[in-house]
DSSP file (Angstrom, degrees, kcal/mol; ACC not computed):
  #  RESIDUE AA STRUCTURE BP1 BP2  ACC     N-H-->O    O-->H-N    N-H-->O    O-->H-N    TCO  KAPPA ALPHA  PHI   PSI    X-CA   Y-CA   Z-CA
    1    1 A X              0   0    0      0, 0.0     2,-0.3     0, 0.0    20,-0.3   0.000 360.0 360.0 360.0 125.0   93.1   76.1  110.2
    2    2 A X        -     0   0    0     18,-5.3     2,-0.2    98,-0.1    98,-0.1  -0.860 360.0-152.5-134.8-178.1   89.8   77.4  109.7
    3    3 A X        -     0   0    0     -2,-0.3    16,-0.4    16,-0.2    74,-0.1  -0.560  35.1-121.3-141.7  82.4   86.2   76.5  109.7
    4    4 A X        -     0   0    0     -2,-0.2    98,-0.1     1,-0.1    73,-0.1   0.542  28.3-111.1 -58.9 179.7   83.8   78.9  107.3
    5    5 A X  S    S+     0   0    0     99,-0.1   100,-0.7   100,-0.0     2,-0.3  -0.116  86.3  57.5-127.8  23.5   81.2   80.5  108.9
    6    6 A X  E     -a  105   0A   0     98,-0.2     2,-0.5    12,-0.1    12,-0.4  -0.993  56.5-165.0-149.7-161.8   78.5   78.8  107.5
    7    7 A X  E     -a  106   0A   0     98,-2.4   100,-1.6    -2,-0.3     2,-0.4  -0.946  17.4-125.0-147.5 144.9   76.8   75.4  106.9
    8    8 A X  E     -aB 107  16A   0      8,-0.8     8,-0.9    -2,-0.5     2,-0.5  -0.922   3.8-170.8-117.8 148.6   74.4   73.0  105.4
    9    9 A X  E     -aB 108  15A   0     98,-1.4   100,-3.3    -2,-0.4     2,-0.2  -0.958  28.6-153.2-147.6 109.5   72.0   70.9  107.0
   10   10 A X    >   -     0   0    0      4,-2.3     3,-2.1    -2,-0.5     4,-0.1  -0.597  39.7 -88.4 -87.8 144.4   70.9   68.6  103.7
   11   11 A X  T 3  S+     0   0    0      1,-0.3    -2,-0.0    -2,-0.2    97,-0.0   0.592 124.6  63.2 -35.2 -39.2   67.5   67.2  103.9
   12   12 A X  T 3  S-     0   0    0      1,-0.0    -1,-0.3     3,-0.0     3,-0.1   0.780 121.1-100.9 -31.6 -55.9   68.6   64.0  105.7
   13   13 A X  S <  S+     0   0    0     -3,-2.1    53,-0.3     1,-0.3    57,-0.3  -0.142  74.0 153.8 105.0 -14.9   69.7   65.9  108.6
   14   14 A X        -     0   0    0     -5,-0.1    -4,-2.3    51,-0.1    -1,-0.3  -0.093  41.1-133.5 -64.0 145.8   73.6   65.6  107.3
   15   15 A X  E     -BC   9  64A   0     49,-2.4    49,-1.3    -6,-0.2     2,-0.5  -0.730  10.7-151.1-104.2 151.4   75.7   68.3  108.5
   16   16 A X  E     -BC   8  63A   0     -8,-0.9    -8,-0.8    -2,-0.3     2,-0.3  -0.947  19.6-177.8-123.8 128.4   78.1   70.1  105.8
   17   17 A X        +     0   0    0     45,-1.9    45,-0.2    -2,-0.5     2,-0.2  -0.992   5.2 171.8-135.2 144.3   81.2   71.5  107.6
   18   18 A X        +     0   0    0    -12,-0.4     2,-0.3    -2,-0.3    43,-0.2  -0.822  13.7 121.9-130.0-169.7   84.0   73.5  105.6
   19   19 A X  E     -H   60   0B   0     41,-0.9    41,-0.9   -16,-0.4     2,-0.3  -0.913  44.4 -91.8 175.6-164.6   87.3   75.6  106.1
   20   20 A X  E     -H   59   0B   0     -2,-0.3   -18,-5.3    39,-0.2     2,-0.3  -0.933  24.8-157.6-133.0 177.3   90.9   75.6  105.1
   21   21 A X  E     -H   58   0B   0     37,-2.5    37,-1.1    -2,-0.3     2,-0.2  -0.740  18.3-174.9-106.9 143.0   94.3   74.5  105.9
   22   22 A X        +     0   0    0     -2,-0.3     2,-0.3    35,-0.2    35,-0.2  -0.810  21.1 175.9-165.8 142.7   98.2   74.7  105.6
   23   23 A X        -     0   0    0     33,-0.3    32,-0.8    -2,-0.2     2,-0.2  -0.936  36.3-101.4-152.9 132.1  100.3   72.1  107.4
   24   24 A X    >   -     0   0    0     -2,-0.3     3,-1.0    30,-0.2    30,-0.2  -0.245  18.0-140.1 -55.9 113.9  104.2   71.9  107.2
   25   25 A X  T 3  S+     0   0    0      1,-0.2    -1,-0.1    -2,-0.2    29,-0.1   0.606  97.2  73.1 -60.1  11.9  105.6   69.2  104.8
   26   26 A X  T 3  S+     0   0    0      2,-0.0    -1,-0.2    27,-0.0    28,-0.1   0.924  72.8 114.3 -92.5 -40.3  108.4   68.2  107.5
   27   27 A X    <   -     0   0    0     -3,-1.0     2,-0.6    26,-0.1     4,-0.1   0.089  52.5-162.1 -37.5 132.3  105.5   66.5  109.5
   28   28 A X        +     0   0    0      2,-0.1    58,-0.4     0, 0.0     2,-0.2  -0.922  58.9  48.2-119.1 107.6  105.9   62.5  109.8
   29   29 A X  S    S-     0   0    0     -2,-0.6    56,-0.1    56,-0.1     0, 0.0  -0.384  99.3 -64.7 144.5 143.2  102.7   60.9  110.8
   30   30 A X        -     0   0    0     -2,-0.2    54,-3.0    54,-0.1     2,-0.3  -0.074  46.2-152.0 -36.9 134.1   99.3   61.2  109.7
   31   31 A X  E     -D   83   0A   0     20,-0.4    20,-2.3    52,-0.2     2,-0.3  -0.896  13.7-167.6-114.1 158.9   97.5   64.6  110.2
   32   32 A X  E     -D   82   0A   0     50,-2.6    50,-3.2    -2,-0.3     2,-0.3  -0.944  20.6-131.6-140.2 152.8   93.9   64.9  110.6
   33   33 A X  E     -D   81   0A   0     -2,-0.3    16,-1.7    48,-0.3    15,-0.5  -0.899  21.1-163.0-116.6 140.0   91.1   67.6  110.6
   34   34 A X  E     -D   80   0A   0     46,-2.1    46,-1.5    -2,-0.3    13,-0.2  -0.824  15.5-175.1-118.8  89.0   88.9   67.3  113.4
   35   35 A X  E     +D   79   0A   0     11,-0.5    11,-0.4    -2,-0.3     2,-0.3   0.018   7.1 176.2  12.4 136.4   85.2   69.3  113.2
   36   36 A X  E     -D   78   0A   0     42,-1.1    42,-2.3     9,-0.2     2,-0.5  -0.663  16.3-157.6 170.8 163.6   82.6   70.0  114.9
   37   37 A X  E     -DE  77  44A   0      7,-3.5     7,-1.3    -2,-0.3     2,-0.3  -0.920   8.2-173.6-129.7 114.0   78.9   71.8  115.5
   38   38 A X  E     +DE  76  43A   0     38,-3.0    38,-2.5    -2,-0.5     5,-0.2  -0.711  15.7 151.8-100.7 153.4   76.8   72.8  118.2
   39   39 A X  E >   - E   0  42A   0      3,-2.5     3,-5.6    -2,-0.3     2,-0.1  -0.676  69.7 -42.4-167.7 110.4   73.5   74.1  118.4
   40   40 A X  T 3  S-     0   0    0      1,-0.3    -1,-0.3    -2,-0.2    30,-0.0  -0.480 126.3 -27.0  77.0-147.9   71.1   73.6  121.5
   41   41 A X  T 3  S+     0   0    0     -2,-0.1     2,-0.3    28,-0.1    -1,-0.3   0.232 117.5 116.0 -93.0  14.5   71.5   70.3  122.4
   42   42 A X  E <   -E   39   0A   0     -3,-5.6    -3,-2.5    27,-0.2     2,-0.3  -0.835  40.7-177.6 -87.2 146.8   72.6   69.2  118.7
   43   43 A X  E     -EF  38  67A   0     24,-1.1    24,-2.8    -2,-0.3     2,-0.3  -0.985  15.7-178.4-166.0 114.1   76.0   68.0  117.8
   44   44 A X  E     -E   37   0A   0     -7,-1.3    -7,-3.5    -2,-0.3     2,-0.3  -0.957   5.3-167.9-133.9 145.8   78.2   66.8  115.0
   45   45 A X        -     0   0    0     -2,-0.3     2,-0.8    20,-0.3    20,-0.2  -0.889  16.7-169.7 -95.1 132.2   81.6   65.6  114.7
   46   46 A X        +     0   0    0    -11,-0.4   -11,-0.5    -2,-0.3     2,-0.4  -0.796  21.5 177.1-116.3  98.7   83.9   65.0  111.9
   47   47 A X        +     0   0    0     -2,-0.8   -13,-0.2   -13,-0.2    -2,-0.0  -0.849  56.9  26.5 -98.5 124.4   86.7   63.0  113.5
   48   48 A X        +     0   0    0    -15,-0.5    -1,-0.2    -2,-0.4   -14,-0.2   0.972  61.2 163.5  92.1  38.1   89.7   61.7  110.8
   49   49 A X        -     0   0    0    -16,-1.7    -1,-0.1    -3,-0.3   -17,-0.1  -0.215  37.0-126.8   1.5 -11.8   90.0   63.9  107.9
   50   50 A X        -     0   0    0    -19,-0.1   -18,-0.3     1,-0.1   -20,-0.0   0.812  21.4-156.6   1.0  86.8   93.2   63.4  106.2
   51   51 A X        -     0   0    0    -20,-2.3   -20,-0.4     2,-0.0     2,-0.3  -0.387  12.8-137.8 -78.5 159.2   95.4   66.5  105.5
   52   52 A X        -     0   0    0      4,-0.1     6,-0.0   -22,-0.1   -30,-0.0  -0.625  17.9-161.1 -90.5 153.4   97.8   66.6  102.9
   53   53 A X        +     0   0    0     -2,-0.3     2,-0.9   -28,-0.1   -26,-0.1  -0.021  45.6 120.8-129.7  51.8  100.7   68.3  104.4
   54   54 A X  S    S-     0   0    0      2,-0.2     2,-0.7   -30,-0.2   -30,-0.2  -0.376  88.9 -86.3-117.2  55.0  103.2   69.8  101.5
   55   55 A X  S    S+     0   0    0     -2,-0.9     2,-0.1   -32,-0.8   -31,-0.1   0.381  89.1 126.5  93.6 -54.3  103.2   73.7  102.4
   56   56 A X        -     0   0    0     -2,-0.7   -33,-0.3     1,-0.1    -2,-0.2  -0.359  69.5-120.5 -89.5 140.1  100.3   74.6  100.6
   57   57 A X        +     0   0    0    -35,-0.2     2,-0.3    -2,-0.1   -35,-0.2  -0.341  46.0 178.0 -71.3 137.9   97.0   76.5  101.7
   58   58 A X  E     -H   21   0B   0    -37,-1.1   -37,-2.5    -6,-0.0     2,-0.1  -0.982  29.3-125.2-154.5 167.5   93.6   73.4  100.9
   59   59 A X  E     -H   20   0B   0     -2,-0.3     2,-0.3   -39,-0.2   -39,-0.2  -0.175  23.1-157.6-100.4-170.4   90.2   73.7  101.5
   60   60 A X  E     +H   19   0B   0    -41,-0.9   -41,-0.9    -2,-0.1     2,-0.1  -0.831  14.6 171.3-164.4 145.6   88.4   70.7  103.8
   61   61 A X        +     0   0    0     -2,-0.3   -43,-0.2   -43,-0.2     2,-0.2  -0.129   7.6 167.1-178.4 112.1   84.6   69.8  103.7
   62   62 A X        -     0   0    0    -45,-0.2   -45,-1.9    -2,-0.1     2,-0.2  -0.646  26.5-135.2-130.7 135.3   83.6   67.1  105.2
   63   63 A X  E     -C   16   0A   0    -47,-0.2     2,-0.3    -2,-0.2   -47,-0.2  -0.840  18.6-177.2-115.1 171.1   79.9   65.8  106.3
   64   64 A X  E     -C   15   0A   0    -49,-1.3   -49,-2.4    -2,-0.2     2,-1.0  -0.983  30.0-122.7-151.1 135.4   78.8   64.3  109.9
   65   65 A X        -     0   0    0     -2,-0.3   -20,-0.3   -20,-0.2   -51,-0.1  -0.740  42.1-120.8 -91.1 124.0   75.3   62.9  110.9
   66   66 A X        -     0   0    0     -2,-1.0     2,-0.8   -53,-0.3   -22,-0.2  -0.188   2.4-132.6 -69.2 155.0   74.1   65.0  114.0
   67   67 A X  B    S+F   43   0A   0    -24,-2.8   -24,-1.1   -26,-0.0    -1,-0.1  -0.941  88.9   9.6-103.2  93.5   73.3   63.9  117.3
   68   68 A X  S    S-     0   0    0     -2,-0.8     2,-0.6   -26,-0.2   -26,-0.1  -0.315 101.5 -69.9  92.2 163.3   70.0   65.9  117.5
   69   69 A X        -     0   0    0    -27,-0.1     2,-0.5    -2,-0.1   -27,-0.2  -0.805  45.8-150.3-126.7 111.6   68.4   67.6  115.2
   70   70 A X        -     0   0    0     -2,-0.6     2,-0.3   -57,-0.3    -2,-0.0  -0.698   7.5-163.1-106.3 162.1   69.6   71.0  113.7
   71   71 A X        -     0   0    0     -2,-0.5    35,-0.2     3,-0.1    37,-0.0  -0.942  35.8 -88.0-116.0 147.0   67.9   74.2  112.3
   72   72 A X  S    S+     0   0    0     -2,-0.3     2,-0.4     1,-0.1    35,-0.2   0.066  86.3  71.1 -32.3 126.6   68.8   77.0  110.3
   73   73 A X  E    S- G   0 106A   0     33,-0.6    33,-9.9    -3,-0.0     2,-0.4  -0.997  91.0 -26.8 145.8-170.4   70.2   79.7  112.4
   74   74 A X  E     + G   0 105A   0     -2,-0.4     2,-0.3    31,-0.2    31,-0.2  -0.804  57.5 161.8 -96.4 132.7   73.4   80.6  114.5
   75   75 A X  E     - G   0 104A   0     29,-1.9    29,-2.5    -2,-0.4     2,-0.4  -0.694  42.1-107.3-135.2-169.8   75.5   77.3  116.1
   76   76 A X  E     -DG  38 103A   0    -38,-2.5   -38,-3.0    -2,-0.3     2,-0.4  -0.987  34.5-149.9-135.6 123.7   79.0   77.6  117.2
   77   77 A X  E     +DG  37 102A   0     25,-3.5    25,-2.3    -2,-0.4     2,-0.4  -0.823  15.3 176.5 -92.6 127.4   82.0   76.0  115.1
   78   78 A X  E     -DG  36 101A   0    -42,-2.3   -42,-1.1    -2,-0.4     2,-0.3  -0.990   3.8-173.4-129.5 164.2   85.4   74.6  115.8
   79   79 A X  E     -DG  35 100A   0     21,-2.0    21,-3.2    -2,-0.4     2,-0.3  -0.972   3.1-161.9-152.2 143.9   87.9   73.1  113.9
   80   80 A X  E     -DG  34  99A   0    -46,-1.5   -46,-2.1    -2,-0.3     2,-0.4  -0.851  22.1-163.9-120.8 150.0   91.4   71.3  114.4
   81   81 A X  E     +DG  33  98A   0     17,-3.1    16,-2.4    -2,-0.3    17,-0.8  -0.981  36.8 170.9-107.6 128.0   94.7   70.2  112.4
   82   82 A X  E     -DG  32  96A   0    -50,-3.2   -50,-2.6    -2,-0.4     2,-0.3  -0.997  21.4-147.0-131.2 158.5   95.9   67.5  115.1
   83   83 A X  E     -DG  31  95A   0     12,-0.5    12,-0.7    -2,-0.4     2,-0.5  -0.827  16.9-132.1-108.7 160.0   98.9   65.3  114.2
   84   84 A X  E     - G   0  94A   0    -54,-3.0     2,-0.4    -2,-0.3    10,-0.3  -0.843  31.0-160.3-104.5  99.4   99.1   61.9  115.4
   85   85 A X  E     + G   0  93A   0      8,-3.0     8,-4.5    -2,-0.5   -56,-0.1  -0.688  14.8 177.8-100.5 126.0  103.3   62.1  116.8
   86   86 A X    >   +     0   0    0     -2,-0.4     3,-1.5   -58,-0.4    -1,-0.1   0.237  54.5 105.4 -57.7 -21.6  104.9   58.4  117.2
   87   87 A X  T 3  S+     0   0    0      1,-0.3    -1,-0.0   -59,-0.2    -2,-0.0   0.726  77.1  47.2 -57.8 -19.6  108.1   59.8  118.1
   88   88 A X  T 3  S-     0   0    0     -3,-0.1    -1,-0.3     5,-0.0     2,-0.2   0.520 122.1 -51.2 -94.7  -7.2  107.6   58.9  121.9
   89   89 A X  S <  S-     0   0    0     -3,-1.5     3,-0.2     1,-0.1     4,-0.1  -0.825  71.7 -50.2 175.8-135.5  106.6   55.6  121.6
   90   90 A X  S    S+     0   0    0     -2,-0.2     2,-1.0     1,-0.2    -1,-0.1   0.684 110.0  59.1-117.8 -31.0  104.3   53.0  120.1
   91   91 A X  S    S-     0   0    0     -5,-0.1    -1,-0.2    -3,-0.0    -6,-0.1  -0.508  94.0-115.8-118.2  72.4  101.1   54.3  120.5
   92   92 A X        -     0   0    0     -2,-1.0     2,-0.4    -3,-0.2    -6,-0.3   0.554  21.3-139.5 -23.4 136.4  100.6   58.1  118.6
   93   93 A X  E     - G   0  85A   0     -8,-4.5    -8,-3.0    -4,-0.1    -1,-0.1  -0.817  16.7-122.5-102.0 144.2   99.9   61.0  120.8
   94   94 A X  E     - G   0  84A   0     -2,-0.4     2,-0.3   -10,-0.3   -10,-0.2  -0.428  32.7-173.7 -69.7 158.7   97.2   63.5  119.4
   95   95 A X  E     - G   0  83A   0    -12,-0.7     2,-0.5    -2,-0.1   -12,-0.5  -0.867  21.9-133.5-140.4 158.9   99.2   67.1  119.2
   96   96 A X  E     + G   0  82A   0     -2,-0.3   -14,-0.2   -14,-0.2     3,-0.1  -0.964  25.2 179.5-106.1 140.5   96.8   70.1  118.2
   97   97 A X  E     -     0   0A   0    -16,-2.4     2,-0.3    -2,-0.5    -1,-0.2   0.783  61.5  -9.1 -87.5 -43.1   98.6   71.9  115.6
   98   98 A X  E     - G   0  81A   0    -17,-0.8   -17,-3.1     2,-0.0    -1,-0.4  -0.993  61.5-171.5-158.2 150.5   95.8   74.7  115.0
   99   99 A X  E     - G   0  80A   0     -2,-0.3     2,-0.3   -19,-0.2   -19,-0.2  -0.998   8.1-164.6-151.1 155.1   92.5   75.5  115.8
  100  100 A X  E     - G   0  79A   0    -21,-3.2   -21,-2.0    -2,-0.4     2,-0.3  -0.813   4.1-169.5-122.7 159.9   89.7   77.6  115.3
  101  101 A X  E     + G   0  78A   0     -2,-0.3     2,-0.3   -23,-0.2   -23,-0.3  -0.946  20.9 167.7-146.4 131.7   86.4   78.6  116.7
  102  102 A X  E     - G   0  77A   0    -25,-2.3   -25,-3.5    -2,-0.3     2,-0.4  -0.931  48.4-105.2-150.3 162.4   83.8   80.6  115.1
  103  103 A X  E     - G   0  76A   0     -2,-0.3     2,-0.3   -27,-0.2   -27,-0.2  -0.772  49.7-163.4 -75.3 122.0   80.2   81.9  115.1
  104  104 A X  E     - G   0  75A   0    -29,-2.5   -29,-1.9    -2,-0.4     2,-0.4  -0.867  12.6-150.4-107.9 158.4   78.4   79.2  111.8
  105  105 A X  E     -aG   6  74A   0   -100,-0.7   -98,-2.4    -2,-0.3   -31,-0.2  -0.979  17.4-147.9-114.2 118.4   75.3   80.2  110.3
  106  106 A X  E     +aG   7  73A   0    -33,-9.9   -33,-0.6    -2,-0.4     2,-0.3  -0.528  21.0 179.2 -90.3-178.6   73.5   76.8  109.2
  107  107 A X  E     -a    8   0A   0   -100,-1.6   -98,-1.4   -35,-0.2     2,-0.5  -0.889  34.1 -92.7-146.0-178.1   71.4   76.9  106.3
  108  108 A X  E      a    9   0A   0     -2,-0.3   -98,-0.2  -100,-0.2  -100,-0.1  -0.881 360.0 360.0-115.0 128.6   69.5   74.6  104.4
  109  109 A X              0   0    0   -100,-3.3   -99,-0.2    -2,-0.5    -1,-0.1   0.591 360.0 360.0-104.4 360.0   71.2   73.0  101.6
């Protein structure tokens, strides 16, 4: 799991987030890519992603309306593969498979 190290902030305010992936086809249960961007007091999430899961390296890029207003410049990235596991019961437990955290550079898109 990764998260690029930069971003786009589209005229709206919409936040542009990207990275890649690789997730084991044995998994059973929905996997998800999780996001997100800080800057100041601004904030977006991209919660609920879908991953494919067959083996294979895939790209993600996903957009999130901020909480707060961001500008062009250095913000702080993370990103997650989490599965949702069933095996214990009725109600899916989040697992993180992988994550990242990185220095983004937003830009104006």
């Amino acid at each position: 799991m990764t998260i690029a190290p930069a971003a786009e902030i589209a005229p709206d305010g919409t936040l542009t987030l990207s990275g890649t992936y690789r997730c084991s086809s044995l998994r059973s249960g929905p996997v998800l890519i999780g996001a997100k961007a800080l800057q100041g007091d601004a904030r977006a999430e991209i919660d609920g992603a879908r991953a494919v899961c067959d083996d294979r390296t895939h790209t993600w890029r996903e957009q999130a309306l901020p909480d707060g207003t961001f500008r062009p410049g250095a913000a702080r990235g993370e990103a997650a593969l989490v599965h949702l596991d069933n095996s214990q019961g009725f109600v899916p437990f989040p697992v993180v498979l992988n994550a990242d955290k990185a220095p983004l550079t937003l830009r104006r898109g």
